[in-house]
C-alpha positions in Angstrom: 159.6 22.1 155.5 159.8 22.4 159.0 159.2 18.8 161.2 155.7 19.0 161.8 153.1 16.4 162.3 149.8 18.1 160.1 150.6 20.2 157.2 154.9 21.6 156.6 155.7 24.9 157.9 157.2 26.2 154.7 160.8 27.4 155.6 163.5 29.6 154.6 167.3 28.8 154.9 170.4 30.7 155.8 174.1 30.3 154.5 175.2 27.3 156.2 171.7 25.7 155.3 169.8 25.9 158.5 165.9 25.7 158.1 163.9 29.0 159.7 159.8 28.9 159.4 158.2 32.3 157.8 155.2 31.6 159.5 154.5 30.4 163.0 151.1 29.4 162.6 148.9 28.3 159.2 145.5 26.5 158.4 146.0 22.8 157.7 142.3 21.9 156.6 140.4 24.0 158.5 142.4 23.5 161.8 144.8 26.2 162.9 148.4 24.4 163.7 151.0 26.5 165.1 154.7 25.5 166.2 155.7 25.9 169.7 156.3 29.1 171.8 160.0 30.2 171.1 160.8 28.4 167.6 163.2 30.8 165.3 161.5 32.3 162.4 161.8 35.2 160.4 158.7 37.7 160.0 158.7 37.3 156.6 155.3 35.0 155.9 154.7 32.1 153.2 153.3 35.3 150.9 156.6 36.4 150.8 158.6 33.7 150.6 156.7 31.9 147.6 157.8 35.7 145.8 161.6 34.8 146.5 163.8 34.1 143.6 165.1 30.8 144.7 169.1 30.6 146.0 169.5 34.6 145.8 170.2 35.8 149.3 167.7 38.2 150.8 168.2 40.3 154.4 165.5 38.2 156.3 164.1 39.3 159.9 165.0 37.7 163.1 162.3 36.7 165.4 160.7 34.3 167.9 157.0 32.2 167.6 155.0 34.0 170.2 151.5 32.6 170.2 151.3 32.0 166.5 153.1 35.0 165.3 156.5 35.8 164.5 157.8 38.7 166.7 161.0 40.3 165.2 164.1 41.0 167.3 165.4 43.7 165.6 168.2 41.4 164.0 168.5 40.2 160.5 170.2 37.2 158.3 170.6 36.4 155.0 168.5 33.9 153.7 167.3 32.0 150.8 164.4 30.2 149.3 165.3 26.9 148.2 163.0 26.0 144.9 159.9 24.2 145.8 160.9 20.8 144.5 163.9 20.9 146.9 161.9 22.1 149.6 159.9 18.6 149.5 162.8 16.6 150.0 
């Protein structure tokens, strides 16, 4: 998950390992938490990512957090979905 202070940003990784958020904004208990203006992601969503097989590589969208969404770049990377159990490590 992504360092965060309410509830983890779930996260994809790319080859060398390198966390990415799917999602630049979620509900944490009713409260709307979003990670800041200009964080990484790829435009993928949690939706998405919980439907990865975990460790096969997948062509992910590039983009940037701009108020609570994740606006593409037009580039892509390989990534991955780590399984779930890793994920909480």
């Amino acid at each position: 998950d992504y360092g965060h202070e309410g509830c983890p940003f779930f996260v994809a990784h790319n080859e060398t390992g390198f966390e990415t958020v799917v999602s630049c904004s979620h509900d944490c208990f009713g409260a709307n938490e979003t990670v800041p203006d200009g964080t990484r992601c790829y435009a993928i969503g949690d939706d998405v990512l919980h439907r990865m097989t975990p460790h096969l590589p997948y062509k992910c969208p590039l983009g940037v957090c701009t108020n609570g969404n994740c606006v593409p770049n037009g580039k892509h990377e390989t990534c991955h979905r780590r399984n779930m159990e890793d994920q909480s490590k």
